[in-house]
PyMOL Python script that loads the backbone (N, CA, C, O; Angstrom):
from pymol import cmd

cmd.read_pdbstr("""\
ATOM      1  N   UNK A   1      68.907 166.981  61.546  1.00  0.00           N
ATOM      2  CA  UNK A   1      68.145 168.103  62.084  1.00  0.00           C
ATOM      3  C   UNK A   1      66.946 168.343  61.167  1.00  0.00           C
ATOM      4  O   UNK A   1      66.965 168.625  59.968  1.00  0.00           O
ATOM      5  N   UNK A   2      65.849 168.166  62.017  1.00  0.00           N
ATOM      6  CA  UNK A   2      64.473 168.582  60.871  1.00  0.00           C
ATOM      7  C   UNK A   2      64.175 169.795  60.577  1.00  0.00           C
ATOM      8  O   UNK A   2      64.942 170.701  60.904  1.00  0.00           O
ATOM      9  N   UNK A   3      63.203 170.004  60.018  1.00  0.00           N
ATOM     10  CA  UNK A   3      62.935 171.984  59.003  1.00  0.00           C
ATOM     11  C   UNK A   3      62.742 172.495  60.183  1.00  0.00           C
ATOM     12  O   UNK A   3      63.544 173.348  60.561  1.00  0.00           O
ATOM     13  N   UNK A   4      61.547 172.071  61.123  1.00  0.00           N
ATOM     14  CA  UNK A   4      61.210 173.097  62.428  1.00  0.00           C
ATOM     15  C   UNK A   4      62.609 173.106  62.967  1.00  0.00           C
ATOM     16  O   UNK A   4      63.061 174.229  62.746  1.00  0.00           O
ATOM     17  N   UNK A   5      63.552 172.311  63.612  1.00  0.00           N
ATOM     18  CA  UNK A   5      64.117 172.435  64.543  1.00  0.00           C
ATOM     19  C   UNK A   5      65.535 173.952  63.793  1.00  0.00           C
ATOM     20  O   UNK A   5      65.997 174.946  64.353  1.00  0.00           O
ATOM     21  N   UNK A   6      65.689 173.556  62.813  1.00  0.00           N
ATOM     22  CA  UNK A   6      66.235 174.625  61.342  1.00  0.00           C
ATOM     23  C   UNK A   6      65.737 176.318  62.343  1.00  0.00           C
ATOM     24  O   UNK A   6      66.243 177.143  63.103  1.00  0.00           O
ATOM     25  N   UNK A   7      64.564 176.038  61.722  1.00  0.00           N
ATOM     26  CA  UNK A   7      63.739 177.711  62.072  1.00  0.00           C
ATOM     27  C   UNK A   7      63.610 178.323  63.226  1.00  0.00           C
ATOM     28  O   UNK A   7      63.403 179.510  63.479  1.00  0.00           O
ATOM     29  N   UNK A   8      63.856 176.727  64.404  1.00  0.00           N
ATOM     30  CA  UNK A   8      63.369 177.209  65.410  1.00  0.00           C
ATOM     31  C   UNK A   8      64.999 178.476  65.980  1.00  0.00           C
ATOM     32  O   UNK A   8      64.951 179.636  66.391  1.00  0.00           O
ATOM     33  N   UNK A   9      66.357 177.462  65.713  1.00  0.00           N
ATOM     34  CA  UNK A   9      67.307 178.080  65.733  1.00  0.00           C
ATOM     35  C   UNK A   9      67.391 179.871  65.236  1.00  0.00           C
ATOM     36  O   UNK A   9      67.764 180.921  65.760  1.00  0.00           O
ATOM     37  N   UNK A  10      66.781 179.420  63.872  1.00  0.00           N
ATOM     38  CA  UNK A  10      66.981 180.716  63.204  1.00  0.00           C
ATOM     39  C   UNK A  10      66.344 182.215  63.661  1.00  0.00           C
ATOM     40  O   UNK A  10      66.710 183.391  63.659  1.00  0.00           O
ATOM     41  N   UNK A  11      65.141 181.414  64.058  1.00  0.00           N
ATOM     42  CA  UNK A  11      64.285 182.559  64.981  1.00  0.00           C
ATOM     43  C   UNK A  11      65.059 183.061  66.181  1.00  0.00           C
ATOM     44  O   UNK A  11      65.256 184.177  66.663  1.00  0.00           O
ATOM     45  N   UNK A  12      65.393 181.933  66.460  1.00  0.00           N
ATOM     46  CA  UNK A  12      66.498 182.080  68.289  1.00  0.00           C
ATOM     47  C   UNK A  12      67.226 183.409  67.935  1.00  0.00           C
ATOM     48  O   UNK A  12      66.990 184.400  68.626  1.00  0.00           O
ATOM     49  N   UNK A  13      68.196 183.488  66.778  1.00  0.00           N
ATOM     50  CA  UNK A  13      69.217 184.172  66.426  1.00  0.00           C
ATOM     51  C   UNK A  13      68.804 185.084  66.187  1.00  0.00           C
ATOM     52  O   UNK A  13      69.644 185.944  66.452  1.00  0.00           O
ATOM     53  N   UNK A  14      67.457 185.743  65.597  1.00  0.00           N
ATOM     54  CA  UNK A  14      66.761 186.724  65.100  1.00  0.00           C
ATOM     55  C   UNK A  14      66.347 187.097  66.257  1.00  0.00           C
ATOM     56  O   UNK A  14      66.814 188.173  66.628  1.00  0.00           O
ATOM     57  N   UNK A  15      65.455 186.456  67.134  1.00  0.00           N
ATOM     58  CA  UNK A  15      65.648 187.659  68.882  1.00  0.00           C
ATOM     59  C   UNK A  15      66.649 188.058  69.511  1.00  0.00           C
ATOM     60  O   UNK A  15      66.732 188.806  70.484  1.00  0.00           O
ATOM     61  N   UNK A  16      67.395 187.543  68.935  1.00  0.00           N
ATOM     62  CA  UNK A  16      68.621 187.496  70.042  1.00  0.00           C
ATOM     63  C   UNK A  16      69.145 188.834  69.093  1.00  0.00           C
ATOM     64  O   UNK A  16      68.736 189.905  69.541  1.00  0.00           O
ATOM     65  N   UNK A  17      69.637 188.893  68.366  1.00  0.00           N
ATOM     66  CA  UNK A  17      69.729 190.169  67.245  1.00  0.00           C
ATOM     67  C   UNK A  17      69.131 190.954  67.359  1.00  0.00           C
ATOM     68  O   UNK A  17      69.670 192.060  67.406  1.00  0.00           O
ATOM     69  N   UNK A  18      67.571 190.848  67.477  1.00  0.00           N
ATOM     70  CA  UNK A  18      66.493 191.945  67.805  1.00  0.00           C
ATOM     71  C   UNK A  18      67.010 192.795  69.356  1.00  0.00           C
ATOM     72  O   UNK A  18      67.282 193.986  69.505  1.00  0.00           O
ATOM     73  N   UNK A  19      67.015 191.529  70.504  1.00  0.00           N
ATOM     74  CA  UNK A  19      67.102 192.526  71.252  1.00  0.00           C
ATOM     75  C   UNK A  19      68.253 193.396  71.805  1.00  0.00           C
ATOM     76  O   UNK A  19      68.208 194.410  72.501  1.00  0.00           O
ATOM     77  N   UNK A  20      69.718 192.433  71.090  1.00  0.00           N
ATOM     78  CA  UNK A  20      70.895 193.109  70.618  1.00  0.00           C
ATOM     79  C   UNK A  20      70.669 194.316  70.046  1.00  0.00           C
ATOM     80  O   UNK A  20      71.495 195.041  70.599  1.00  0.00           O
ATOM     81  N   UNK A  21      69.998 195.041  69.203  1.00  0.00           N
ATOM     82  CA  UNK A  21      69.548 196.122  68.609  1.00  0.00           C
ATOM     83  C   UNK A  21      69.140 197.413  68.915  1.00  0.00           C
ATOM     84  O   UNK A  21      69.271 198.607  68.643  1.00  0.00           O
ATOM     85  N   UNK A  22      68.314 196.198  69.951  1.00  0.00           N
ATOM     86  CA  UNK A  22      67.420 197.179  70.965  1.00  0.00           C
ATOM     87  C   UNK A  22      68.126 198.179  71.910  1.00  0.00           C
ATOM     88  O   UNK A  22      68.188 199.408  71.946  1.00  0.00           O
ATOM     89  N   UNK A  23      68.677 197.094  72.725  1.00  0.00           N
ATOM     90  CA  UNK A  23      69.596 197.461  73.598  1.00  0.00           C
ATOM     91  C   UNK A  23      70.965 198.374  73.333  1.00  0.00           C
ATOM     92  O   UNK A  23      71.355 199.188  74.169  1.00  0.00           O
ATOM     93  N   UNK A  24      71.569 198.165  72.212  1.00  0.00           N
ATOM     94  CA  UNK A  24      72.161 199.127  71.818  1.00  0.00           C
ATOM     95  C   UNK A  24      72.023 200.694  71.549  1.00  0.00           C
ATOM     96  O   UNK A  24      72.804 201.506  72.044  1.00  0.00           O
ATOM     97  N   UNK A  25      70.798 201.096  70.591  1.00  0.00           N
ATOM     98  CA  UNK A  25      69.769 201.785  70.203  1.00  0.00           C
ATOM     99  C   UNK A  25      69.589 202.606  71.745  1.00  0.00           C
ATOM    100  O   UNK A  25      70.188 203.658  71.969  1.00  0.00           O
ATOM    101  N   UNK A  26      68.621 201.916  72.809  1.00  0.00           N
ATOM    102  CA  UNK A  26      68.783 202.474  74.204  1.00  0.00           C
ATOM    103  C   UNK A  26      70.168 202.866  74.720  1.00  0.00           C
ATOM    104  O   UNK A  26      70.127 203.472  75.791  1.00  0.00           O
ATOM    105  N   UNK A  27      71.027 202.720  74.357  1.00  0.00           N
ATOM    106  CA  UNK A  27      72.251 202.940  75.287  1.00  0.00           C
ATOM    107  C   UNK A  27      72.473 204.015  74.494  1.00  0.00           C
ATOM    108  O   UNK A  27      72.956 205.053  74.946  1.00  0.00           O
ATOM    109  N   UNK A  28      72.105 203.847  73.115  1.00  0.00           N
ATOM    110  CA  UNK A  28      72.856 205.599  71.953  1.00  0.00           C
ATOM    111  C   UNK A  28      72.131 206.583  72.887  1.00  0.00           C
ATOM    112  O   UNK A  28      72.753 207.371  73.599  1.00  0.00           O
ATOM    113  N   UNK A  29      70.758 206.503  72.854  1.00  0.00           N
ATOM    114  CA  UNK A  29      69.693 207.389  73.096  1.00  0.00           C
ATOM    115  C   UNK A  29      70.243 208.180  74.499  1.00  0.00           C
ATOM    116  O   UNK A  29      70.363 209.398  74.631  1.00  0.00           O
ATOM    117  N   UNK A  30      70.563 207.052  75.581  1.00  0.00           N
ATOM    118  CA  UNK A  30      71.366 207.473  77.042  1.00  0.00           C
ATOM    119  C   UNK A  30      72.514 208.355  76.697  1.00  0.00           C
ATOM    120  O   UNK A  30      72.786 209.376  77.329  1.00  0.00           O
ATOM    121  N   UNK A  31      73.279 207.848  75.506  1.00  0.00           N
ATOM    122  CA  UNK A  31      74.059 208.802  75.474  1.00  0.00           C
ATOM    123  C   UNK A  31      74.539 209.886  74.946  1.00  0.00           C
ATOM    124  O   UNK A  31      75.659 210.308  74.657  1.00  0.00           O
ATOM    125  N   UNK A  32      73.041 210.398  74.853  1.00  0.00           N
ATOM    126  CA  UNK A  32      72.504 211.607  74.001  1.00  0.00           C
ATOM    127  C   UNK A  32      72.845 213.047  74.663  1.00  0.00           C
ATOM    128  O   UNK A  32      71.865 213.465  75.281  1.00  0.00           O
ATOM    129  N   UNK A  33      73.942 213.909  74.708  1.00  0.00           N
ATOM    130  CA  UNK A  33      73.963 214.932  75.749  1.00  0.00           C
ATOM    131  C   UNK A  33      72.992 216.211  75.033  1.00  0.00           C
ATOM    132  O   UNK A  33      72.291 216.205  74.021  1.00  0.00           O
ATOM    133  N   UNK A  34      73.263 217.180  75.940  1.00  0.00           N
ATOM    134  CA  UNK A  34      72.424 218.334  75.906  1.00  0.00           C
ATOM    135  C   UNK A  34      72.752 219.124  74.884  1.00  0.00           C
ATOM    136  O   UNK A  34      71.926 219.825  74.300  1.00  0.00           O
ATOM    137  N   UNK A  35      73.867 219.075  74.622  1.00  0.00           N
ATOM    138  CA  UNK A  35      74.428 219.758  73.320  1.00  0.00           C
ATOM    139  C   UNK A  35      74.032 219.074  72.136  1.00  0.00           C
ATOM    140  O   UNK A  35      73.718 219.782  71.179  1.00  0.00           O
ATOM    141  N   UNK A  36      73.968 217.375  71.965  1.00  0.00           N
ATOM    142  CA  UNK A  36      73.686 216.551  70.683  1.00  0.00           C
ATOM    143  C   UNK A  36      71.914 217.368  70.640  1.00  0.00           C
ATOM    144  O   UNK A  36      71.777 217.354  69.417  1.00  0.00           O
ATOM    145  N   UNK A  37      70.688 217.966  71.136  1.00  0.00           N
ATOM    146  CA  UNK A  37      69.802 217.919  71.084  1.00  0.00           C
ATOM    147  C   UNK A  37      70.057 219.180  71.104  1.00  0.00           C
ATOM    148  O   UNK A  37      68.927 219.565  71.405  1.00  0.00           O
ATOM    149  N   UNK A  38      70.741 220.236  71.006  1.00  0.00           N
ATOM    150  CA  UNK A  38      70.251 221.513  71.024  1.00  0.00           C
ATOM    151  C   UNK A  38      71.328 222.254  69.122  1.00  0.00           C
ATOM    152  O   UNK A  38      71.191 223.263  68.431  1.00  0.00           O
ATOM    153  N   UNK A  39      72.064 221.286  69.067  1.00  0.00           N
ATOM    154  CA  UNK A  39      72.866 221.447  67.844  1.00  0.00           C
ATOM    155  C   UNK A  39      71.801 221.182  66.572  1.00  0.00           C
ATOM    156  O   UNK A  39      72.396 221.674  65.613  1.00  0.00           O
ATOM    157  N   UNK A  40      70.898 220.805  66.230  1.00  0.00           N
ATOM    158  CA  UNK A  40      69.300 221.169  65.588  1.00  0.00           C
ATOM    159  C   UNK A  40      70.219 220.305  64.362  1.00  0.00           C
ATOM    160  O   UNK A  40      69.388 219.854  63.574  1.00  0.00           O
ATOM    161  N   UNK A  41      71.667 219.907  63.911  1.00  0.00           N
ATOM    162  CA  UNK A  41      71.812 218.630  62.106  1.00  0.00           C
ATOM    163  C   UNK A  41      71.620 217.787  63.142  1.00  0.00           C
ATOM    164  O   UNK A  41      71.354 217.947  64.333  1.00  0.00           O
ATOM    165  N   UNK A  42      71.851 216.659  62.296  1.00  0.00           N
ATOM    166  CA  UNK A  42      71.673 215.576  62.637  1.00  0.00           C
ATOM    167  C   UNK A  42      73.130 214.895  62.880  1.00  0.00           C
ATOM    168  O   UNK A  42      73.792 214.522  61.911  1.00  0.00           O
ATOM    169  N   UNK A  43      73.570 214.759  64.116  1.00  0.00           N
ATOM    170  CA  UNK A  43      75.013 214.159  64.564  1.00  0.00           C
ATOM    171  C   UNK A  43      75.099 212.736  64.651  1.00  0.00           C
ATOM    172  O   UNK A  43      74.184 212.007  64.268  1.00  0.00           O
ATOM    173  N   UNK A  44      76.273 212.275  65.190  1.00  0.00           N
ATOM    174  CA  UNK A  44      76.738 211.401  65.059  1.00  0.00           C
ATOM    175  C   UNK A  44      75.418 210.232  65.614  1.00  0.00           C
ATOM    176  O   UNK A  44      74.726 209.369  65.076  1.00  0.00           O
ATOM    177  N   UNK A  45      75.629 210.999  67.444  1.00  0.00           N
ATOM    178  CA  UNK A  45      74.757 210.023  68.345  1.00  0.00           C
ATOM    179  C   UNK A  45      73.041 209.678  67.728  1.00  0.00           C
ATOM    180  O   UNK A  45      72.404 208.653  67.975  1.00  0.00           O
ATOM    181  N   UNK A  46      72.597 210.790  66.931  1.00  0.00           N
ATOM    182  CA  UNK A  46      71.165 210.534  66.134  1.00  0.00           C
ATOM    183  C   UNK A  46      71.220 209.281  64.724  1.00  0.00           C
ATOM    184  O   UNK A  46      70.457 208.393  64.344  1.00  0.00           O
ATOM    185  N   UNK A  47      72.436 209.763  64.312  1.00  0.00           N
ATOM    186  CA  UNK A  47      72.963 208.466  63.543  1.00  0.00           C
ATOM    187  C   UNK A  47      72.877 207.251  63.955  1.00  0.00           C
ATOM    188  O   UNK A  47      72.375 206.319  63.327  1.00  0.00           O
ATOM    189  N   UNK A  48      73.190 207.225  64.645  1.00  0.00           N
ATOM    190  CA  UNK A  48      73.413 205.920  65.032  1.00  0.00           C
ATOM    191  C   UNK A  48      72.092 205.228  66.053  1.00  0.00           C
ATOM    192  O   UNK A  48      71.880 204.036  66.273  1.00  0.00           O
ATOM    193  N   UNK A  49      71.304 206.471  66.576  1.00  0.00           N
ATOM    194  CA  UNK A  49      70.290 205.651  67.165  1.00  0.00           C
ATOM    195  C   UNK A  49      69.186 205.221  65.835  1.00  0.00           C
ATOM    196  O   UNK A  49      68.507 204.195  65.782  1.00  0.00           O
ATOM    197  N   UNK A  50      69.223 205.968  65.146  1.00  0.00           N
ATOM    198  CA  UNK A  50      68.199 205.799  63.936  1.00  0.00           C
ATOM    199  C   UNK A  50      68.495 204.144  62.903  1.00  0.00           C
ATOM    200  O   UNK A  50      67.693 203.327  62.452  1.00  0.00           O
ATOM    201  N   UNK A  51      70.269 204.235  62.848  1.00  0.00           N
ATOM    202  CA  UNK A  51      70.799 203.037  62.501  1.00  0.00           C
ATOM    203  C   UNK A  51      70.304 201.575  63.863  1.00  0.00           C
ATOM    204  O   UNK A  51      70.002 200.450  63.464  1.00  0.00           O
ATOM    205  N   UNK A  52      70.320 201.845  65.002  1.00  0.00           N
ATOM    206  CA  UNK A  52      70.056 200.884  65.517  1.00  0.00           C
ATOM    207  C   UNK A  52      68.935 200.516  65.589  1.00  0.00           C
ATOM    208  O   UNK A  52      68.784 199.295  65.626  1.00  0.00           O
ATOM    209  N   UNK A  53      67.834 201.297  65.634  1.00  0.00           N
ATOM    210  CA  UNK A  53      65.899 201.392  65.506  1.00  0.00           C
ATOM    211  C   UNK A  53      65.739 200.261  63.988  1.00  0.00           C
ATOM    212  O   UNK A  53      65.177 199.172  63.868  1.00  0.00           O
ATOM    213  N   UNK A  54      66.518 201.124  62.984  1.00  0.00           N
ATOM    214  CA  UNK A  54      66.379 200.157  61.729  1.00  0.00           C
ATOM    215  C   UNK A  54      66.761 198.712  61.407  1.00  0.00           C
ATOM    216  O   UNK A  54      66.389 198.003  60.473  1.00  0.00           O
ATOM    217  N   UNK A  55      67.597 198.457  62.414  1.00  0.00           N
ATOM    218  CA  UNK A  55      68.267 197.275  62.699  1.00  0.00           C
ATOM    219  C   UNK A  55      67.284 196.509  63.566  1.00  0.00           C
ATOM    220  O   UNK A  55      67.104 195.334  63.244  1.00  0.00           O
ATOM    221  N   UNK A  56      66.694 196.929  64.496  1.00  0.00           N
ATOM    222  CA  UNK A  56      65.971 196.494  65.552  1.00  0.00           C
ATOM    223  C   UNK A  56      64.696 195.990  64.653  1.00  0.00           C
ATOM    224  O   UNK A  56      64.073 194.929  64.682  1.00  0.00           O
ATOM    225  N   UNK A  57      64.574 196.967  63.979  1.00  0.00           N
ATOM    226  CA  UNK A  57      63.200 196.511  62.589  1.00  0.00           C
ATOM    227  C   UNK A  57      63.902 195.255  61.689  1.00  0.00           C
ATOM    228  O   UNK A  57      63.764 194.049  61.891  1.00  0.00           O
ATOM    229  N   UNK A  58      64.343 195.626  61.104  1.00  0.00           N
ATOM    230  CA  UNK A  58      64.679 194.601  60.357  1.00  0.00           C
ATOM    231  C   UNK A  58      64.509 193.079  60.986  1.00  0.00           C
ATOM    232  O   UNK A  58      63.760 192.170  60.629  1.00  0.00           O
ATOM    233  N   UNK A  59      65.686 193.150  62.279  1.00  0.00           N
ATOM    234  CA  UNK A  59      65.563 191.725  63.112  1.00  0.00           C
ATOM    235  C   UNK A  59      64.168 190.963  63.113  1.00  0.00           C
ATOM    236  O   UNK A  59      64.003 189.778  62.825  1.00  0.00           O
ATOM    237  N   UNK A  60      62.923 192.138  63.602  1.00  0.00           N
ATOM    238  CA  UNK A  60      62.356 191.809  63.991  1.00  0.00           C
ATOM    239  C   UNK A  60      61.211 191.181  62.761  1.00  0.00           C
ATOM    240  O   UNK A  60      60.586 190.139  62.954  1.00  0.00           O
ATOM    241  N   UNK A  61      61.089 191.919  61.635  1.00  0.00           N
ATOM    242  CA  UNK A  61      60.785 191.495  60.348  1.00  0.00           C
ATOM    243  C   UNK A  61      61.079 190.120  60.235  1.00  0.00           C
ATOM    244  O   UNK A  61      60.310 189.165  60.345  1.00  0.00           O
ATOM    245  N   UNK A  62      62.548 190.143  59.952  1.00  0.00           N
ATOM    246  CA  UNK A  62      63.449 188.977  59.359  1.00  0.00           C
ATOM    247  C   UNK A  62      62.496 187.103  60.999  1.00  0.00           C
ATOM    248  O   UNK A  62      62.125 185.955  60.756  1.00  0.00           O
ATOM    249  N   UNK A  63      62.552 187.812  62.170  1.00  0.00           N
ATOM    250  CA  UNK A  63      61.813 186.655  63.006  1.00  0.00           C
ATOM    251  C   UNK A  63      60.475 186.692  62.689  1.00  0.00           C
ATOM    252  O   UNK A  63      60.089 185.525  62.760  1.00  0.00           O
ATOM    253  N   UNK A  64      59.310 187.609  62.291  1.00  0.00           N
ATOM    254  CA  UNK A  64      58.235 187.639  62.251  1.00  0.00           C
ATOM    255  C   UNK A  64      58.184 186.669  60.442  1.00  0.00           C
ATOM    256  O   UNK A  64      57.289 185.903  60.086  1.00  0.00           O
ATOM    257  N   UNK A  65      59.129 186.966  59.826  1.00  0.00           N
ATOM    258  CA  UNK A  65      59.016 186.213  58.748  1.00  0.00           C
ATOM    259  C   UNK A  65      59.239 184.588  58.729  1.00  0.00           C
ATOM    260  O   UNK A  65      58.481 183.732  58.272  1.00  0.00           O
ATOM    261  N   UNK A  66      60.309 184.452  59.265  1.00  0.00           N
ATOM    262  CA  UNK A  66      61.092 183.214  59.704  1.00  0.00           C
ATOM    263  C   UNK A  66      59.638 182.075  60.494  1.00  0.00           C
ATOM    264  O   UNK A  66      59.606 180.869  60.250  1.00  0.00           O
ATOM    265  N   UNK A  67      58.774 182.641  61.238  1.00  0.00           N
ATOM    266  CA  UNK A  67      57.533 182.126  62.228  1.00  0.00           C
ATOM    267  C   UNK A  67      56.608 181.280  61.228  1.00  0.00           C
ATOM    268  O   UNK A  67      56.267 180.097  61.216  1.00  0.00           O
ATOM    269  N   UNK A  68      56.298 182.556  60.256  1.00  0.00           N
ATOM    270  CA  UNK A  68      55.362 182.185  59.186  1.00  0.00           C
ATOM    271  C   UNK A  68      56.288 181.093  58.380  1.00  0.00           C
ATOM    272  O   UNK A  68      56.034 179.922  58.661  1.00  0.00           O
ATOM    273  N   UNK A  69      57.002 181.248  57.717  1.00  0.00           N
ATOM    274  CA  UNK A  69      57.922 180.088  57.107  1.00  0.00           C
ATOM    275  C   UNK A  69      57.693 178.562  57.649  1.00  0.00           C
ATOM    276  O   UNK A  69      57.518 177.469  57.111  1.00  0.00           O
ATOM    277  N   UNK A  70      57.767 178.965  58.756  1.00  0.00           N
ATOM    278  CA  UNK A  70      57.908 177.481  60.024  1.00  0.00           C
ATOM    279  C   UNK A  70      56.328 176.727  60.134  1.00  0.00           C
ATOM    280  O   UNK A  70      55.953 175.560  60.250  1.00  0.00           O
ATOM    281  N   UNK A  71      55.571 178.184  60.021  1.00  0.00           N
ATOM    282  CA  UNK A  71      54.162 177.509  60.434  1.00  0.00           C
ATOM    283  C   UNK A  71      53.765 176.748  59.233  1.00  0.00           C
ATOM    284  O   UNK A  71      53.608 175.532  59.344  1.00  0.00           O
ATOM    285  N   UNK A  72      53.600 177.288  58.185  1.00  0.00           N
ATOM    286  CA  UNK A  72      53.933 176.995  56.841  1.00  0.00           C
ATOM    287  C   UNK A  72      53.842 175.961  56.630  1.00  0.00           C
ATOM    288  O   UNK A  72      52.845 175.292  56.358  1.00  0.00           O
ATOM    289  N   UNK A  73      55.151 175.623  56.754  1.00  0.00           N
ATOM    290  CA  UNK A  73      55.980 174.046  56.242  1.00  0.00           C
ATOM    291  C   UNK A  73      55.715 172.992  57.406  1.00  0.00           C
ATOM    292  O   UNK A  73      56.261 171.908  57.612  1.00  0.00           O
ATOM    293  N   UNK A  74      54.391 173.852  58.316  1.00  0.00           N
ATOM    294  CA  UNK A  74      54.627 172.427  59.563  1.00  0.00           C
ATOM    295  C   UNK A  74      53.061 172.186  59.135  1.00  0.00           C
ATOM    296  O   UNK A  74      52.395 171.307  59.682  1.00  0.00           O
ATOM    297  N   UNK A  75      52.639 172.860  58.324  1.00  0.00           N
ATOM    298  CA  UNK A  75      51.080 172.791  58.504  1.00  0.00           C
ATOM    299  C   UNK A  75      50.960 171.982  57.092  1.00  0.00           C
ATOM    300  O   UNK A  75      49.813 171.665  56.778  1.00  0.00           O
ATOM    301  N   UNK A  76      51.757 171.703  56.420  1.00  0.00           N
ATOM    302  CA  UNK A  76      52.292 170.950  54.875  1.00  0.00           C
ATOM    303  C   UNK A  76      52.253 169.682  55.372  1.00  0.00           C
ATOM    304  O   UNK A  76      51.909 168.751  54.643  1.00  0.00           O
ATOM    305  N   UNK A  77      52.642 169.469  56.827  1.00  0.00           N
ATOM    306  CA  UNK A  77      53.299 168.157  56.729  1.00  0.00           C
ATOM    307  C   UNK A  77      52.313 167.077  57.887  1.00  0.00           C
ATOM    308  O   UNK A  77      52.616 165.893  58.034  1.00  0.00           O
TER     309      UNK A  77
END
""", "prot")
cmd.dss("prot")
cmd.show_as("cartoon", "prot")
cmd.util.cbc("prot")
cmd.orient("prot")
């Protein structure tokens, strides 16, 4: 297996994570009731959408990094 075909995987896994993230994140947010938004701390369901947003970042970091890596080492060779 060569370096691109390496990154190309790795990137795969990093959208696929990203939009795993995403999609999760949207489903907290859906299941946000009227009471989680009028209770003014910060609960469980805000927890966890904030945890999935950061996750969704990260993924998307971790593929935007992974691209450059690839272009990189293809433009070396």
């Amino acid at each position: 297996m060569t370096g691109n075909t390496f990154f190309f995987f790795l990137i795969l896994a990093a959208m696929v994570a990203t939009v795993v993230a995403l999609v999760r994140g949207i489903i907290a947010f859906l299941k946000t009731t009227e009471a989680d938004l009028k209770a003014g701390a910060m609960n469980q369901s805000g927890l966890k959408q904030n945890k999935m947003m950061r996750m969704r970042i990260a993924f998307q970091a971790l593929a935007i990094i992974l691209v450059i890596l690839m272009l990189v080492m293809s433009r070396g060779s």
